[in-house]
C-alpha positions as CSV (number, residue, x, y, z in Angstrom):
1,X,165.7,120.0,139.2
2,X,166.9,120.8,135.6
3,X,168.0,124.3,135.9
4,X,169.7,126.6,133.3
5,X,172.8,125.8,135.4
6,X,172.9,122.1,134.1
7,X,175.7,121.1,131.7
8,X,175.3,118.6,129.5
9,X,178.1,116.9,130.8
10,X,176.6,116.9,134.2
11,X,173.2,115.8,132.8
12,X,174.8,112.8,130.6
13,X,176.3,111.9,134.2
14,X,173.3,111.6,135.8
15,X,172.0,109.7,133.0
16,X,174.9,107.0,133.3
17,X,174.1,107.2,137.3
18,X,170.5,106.1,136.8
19,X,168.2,109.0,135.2
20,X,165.2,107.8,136.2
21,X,165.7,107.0,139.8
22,X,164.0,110.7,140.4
23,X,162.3,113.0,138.9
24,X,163.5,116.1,137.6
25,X,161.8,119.1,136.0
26,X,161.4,122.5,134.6
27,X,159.7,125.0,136.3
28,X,156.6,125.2,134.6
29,X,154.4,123.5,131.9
30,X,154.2,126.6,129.2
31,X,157.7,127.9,128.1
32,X,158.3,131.2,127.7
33,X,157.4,131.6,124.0
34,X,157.3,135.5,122.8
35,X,154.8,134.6,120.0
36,X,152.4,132.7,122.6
37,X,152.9,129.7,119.9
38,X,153.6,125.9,121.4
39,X,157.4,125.2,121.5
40,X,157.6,121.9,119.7
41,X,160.5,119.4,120.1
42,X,160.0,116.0,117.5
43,X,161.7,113.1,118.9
44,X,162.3,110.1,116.1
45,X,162.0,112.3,112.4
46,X,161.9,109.1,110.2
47,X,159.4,107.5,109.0
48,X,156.0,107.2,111.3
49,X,158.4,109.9,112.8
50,X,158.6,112.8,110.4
51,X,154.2,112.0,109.3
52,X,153.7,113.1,113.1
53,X,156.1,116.0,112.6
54,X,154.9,117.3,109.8
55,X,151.1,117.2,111.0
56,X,151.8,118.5,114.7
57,X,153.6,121.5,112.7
58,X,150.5,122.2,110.8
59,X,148.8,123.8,113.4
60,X,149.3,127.1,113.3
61,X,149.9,127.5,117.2
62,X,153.0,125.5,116.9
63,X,156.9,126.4,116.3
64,X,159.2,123.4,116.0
65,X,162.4,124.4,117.8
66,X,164.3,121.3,118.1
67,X,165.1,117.5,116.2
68,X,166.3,114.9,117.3
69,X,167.2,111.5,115.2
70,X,170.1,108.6,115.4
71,X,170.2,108.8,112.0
72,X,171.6,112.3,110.5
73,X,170.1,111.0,107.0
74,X,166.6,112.1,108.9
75,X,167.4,114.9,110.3
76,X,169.1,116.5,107.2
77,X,165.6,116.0,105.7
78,X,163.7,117.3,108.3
79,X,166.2,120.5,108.8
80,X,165.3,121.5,105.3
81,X,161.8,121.5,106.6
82,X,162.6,123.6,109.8
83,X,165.7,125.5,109.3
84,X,165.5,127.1,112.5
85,X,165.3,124.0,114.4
86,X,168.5,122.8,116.4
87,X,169.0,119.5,116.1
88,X,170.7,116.7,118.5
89,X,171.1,113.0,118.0
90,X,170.9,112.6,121.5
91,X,167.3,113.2,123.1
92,X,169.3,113.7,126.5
93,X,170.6,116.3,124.9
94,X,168.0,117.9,123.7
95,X,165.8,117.7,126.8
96,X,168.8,118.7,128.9
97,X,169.6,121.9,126.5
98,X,166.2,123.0,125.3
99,X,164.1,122.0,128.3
100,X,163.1,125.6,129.4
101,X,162.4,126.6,125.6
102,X,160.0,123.9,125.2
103,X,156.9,122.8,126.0
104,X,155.4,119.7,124.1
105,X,157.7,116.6,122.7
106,X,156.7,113.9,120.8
107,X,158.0,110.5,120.6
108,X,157.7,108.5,117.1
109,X,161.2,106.2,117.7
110,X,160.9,102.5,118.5
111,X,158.8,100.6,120.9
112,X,161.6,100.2,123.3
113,X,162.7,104.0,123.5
114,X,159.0,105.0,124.3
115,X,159.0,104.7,127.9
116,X,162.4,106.2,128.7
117,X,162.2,109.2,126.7
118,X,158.9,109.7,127.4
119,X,159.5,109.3,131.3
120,X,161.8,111.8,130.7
121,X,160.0,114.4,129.1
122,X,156.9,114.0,131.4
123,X,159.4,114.4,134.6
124,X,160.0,117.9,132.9
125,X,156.3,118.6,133.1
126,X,156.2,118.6,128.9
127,X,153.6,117.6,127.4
128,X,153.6,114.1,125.5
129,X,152.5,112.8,122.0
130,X,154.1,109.2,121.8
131,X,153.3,106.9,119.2
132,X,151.6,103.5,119.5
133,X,152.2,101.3,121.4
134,X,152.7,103.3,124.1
135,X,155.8,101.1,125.2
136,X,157.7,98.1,124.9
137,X,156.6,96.3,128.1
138,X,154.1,96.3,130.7
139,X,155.9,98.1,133.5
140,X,156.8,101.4,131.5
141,X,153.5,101.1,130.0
142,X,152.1,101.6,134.0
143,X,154.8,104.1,134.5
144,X,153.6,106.2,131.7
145,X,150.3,105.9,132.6
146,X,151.2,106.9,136.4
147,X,153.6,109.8,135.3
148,X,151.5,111.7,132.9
149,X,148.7,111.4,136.3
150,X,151.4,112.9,138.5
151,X,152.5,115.6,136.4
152,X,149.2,116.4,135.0
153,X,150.6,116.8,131.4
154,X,148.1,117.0,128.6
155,X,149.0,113.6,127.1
156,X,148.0,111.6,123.3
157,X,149.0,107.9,122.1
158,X,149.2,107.9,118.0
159,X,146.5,105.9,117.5
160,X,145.0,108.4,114.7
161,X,141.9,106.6,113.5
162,X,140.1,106.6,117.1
163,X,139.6,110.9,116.5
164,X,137.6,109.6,113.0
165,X,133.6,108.8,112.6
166,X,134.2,105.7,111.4
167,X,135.3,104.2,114.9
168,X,133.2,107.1,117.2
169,X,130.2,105.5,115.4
170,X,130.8,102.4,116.1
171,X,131.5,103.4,119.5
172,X,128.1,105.1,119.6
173,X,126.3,102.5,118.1
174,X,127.3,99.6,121.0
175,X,126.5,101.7,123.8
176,X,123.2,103.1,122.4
177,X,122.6,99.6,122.5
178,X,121.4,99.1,118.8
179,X,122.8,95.4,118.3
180,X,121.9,94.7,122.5
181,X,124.7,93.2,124.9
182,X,127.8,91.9,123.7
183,X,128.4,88.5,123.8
184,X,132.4,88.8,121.9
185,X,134.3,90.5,120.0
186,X,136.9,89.4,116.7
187,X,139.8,91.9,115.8
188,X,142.2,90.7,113.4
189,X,145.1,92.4,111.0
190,X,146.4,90.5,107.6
191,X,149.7,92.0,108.5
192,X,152.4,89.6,108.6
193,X,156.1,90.0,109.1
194,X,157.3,87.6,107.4
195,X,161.5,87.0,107.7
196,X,161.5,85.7,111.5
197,X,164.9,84.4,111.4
198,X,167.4,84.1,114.1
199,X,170.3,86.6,114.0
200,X,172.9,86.2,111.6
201,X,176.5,85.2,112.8
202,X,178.3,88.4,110.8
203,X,178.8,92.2,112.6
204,X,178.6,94.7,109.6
205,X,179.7,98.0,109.7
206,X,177.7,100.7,111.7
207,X,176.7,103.5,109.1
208,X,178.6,107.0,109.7
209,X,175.7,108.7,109.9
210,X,173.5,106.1,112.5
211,X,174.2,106.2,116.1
212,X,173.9,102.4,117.0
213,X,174.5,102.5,120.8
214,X,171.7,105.6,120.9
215,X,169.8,103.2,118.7
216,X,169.7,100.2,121.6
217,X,169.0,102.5,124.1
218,X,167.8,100.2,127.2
219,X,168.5,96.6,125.3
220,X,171.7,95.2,125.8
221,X,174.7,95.7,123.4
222,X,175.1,93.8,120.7
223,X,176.7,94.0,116.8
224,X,175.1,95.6,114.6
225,X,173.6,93.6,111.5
226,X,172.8,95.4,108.1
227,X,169.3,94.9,107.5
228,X,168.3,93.0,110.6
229,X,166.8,96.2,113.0
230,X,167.1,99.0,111.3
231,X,165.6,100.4,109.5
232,X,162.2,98.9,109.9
233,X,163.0,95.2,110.8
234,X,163.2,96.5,114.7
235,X,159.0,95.4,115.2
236,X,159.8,92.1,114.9
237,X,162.1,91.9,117.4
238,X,161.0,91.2,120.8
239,X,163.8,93.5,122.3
240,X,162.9,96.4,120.3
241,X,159.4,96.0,119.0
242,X,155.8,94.1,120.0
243,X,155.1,92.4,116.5
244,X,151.9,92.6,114.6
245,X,149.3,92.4,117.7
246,X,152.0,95.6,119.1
247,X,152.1,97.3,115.9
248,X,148.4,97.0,114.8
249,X,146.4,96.2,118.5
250,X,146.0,99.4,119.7
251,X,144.9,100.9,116.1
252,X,142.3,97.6,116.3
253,X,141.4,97.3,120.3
254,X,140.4,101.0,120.4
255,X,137.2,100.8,118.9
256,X,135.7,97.8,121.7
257,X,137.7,98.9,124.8
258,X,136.1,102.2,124.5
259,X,132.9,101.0,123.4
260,X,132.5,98.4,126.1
261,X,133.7,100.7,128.6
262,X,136.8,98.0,129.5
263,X,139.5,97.6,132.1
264,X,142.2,94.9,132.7
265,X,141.8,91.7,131.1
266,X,141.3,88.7,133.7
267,X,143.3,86.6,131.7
268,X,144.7,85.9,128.2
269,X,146.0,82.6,126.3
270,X,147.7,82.1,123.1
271,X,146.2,79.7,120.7
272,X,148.7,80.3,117.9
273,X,152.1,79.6,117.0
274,X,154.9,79.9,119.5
275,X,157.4,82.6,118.1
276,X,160.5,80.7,115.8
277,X,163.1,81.3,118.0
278,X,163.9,83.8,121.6
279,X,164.9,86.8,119.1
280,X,161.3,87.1,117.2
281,X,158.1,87.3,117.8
282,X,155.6,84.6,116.3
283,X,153.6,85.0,112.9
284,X,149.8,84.3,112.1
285,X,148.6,85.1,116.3
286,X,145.8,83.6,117.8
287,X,145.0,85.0,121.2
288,X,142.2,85.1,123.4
289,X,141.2,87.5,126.5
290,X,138.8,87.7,128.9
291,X,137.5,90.6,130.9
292,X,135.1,91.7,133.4
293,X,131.8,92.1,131.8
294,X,130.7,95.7,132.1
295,X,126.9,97.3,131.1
296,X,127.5,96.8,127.6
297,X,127.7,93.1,127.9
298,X,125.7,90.0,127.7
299,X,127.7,88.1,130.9
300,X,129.8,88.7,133.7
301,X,132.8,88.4,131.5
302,X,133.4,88.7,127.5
303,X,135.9,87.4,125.4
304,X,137.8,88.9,123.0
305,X,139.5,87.2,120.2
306,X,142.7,88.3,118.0
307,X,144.6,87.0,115.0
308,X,147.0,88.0,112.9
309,X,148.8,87.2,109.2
310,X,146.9,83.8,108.2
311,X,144.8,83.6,111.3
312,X,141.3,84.9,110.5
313,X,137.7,84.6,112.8
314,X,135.9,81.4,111.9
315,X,133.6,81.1,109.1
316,X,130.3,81.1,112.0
317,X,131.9,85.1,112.5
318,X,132.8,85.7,108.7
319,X,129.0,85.0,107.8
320,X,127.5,86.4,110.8
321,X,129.2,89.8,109.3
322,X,128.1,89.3,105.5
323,X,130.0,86.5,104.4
324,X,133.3,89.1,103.9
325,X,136.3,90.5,105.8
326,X,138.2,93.6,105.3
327,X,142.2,92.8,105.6
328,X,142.0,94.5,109.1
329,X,139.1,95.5,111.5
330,X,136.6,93.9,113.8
331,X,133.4,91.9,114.9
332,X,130.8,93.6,117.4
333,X,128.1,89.7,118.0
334,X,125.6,90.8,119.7
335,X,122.9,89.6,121.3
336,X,120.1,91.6,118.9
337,X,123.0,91.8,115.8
338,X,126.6,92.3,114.6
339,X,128.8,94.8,113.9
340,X,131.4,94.7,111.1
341,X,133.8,97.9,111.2
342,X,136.4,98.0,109.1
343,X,139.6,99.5,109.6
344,X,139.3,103.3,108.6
345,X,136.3,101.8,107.6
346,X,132.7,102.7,108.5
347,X,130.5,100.2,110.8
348,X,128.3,97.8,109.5
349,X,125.1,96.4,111.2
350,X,124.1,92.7,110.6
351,X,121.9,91.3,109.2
352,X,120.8,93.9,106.7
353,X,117.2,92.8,106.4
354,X,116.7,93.8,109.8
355,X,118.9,97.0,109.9
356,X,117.8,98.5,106.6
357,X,117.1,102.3,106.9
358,X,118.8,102.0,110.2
359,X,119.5,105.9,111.4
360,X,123.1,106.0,112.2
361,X,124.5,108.1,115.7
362,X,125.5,111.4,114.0
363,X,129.3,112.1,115.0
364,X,132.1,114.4,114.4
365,X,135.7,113.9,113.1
366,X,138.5,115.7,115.3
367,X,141.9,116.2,113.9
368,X,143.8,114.0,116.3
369,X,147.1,116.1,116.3
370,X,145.5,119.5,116.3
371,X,143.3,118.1,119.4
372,X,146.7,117.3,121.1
373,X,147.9,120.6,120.6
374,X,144.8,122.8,121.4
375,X,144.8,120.8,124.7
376,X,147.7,121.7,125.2
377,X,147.6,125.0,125.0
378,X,144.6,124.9,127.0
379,X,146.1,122.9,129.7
380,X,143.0,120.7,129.4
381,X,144.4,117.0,130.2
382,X,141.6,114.5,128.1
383,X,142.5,114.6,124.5
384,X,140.9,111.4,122.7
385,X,143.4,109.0,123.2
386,X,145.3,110.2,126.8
387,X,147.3,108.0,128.4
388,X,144.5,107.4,131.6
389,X,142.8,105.5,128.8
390,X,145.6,104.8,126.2
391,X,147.7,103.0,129.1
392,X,145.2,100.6,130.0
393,X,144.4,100.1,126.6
394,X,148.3,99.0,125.2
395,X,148.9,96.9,128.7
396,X,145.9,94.8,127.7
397,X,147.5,94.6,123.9
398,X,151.2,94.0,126.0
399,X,149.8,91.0,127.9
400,X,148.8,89.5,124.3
401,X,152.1,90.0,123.4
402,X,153.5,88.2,126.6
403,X,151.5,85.0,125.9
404,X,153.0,84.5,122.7
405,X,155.8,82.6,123.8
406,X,153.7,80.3,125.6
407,X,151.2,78.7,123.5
408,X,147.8,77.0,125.2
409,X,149.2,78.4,128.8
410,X,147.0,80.6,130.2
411,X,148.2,83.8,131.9
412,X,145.8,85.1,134.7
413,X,146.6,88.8,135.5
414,X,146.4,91.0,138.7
415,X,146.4,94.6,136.9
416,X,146.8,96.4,140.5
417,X,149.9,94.6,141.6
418,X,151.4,94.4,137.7
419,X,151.9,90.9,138.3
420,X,151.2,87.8,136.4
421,X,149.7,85.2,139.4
422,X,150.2,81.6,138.0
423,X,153.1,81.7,135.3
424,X,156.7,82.4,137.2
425,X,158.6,82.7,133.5
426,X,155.8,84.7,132.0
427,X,155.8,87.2,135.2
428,X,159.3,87.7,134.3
429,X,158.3,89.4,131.0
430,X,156.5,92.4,132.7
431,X,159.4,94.8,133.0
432,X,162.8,94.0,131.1
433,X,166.5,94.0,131.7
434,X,168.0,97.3,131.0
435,X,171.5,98.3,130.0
436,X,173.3,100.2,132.5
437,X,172.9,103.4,132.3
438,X,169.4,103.1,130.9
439,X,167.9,102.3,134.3
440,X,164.2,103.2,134.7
């Protein structure tokens, strides 16, 4: 139990010891907050980071108390924005100091720091905004998931453009049935990372303002490299981020996994490259999944294509969806039609001869961040995006990831028992090696 008696010296000890072989907690969900406002602690200030903070601190329910960065360059920034926030480089710290003042964290660091802060933060009954994906791996992705049930925490993955019209109409229209069953889906993102070279043989100087060793968190020490992690260069790095289908999958998947009212994939195979090297992930993805058919299908299972960078749909799917693809977004074929929605975009319905004057589903537009919070508040658990729905969603996206390194191999999954069945090195990748210390 975290109690007001807890020194940080005693907490970083139990850290070092294992932090996560128990859970710990404050006493209650809602802080004592003399205003009745939200106590807000921001977790990762940079970047994706500080747009998070700065739109969960527009809602006028909301105090931000506390920062927390590795990099001081972000938190100066930020504590010119929140003057009365304390801030810590060490979200330990923070949790272990400010856990009875606070009563809603968010999470906007690095894939790989997702699952133990958030573990963390959940075990103190707080409430949870992490950013996508909602881990680094498929075993704290489930642990997430599982926590945020146990706790009963109002929780919401960042994936912003699910709370829009564009994607609840889309949603609508497939299960209103307006283009019939679905036969398969095409998602796809032009984003590419480009430099996928293998790590340098140099150690640079760590900045004196950048806390490496906080940085690395669960992934095993190593030098650091100007310009080869941070800042930025982390997502293509398979020990800190998921690549493109990480980075952009659960922004893309949303839309269909929702709509066809999805869960585990049966299996998945990558048709693609296989990454450059063991550091990287691979450029221009192909991969292909299959799921349980549900009622919104044309068949007992339905396939699902991605691609990223240079891999697009084939020309059959480009011209089923008017000859033209947005740089990111997907492809509803049905069996009465097509669906093209963009990303941020709004859905299309193919061919237009037949859907002309088509009346759309009305829908609404719900300020994802200010949903997160007013749930909060409420103590009301299903926000949009909440992990019972956002968990299964990213391990689906995960097991994409997985295949990568083994091209044309295909990876048959048993969701209940987190286990890959028929690929002994690709069963290894569900949970990683972790740093002592950083135990989960």
């Amino acid at each position: 139990m975290i109690t007001p008696q807890l020194t940080r010296r005693r907490f970083l000890h139990t850290t070092a010891a294992g932090f996560f072989a128990a859970p710990w907690m404050t006493s209650g969900v809602r802080a004592a907050s003399p205003n009745a406002k939200l106590r807000h602690a921001a977790i990762g200030v940079g970047s994706m980071g500080q747009s998070d903070l700065m739109e969960i601190a527009s809602h006028p329910m909301v105090e931000i108390v506390a920062l927390c960065d590795v990099d001081a360059g972000h938190l100066d920034a930020m504590k010119k924005q929140f003057p009365q926030a304390v801030c810590y480089k060490d979200w330990r710290e923070l949790l272990a100091k400010e856990g009875e003042r606070i009563d809603t964290v968010n999470v906007s660091t690095p894939d790989n720091m997702h699952g133990p802060i958030g573990l963390a933060a959940m075990s103190m009954r707080k409430h949870l905004y992490v950013q996508k994906p909602l881990a680094q791996n498929l075993f704290e992705c489930r642990k997430l998931t599982e926590k945020a049930r146990e706790m009963g925490v109002v929780t919401q993955m960042g994936i912003q453009i699910s709370a829009g019209a564009g994607e609840r109409r889309a949603v609508a229209l497939v299960q209103q049935g307006a283009i019939g069953k679905i036969k398969e889906v095409h998602s796809w993102s032009g984003k590419q990372w480009g430099d996928m070279a293998p790590v340098p043989e140099r150690k640079d100087e760590v900045p004196a303002n950048f806390d490496w060793n906080l940085w690395l968190g669960p992934a095993a020490e190593r030098p650091f490299i100007k310009g080869y992690y941070h800042p930025m260069q982390w997502r293509r790095r398979r020990d800190f981020g998921t690549g493109t289908l990480g980075d952009m999958g659960c922004h893309m998947f949303s839309a269909w996994f929702r709509a066809l009212a999805l869960a585990a994939p049966v299996s998945v195979r990558s048709t693609g490259p296989a990454p450059l090297n063991a550091v990287n992930w691979a450029n221009n993805g192909t991969v292909e999944y299959t799921f349980k058919g549900t009622a919104h299908t044309a068949g007992d299972t339905v396939k699902v294509m991605w691609y990223d960078g240079s891999a697009k749909p084939p020309q059959e799917v480009v011209a089923a969806a008017g000859g033209r693809l947005s740089g990111e977004g997907s492809v509803f074929i049905g069996t009465d039609g097509v669906i093209l929605f963009p990303h941020c975009g709004a859905p299309l319905l193919f061919p237009k001869e037949k859907f002309g004057g088509y009346k759309m589903p009305e829908v609404t537009t719900v300020n994802h961040y200010h949903e997160f919070i007013d749930c909060s508040l409420k103590g009301e658990r299903k926000t949009g995006a909440h992990l019972d729905l956002a968990g299964p969603l990213t391990e689906a996206v995960l097991l994409g990831c997985l295949a990568s390194p083994f091209p044309g191999q295909l990876i048959e999954w048993d969701s209940a028992a987190l286990k890959i069945t028929n690929h002994a090195e690709a069963d290894k990748l569900v949970r990683r090696s972790y740093r002592k210390g950083w135990e989960i």
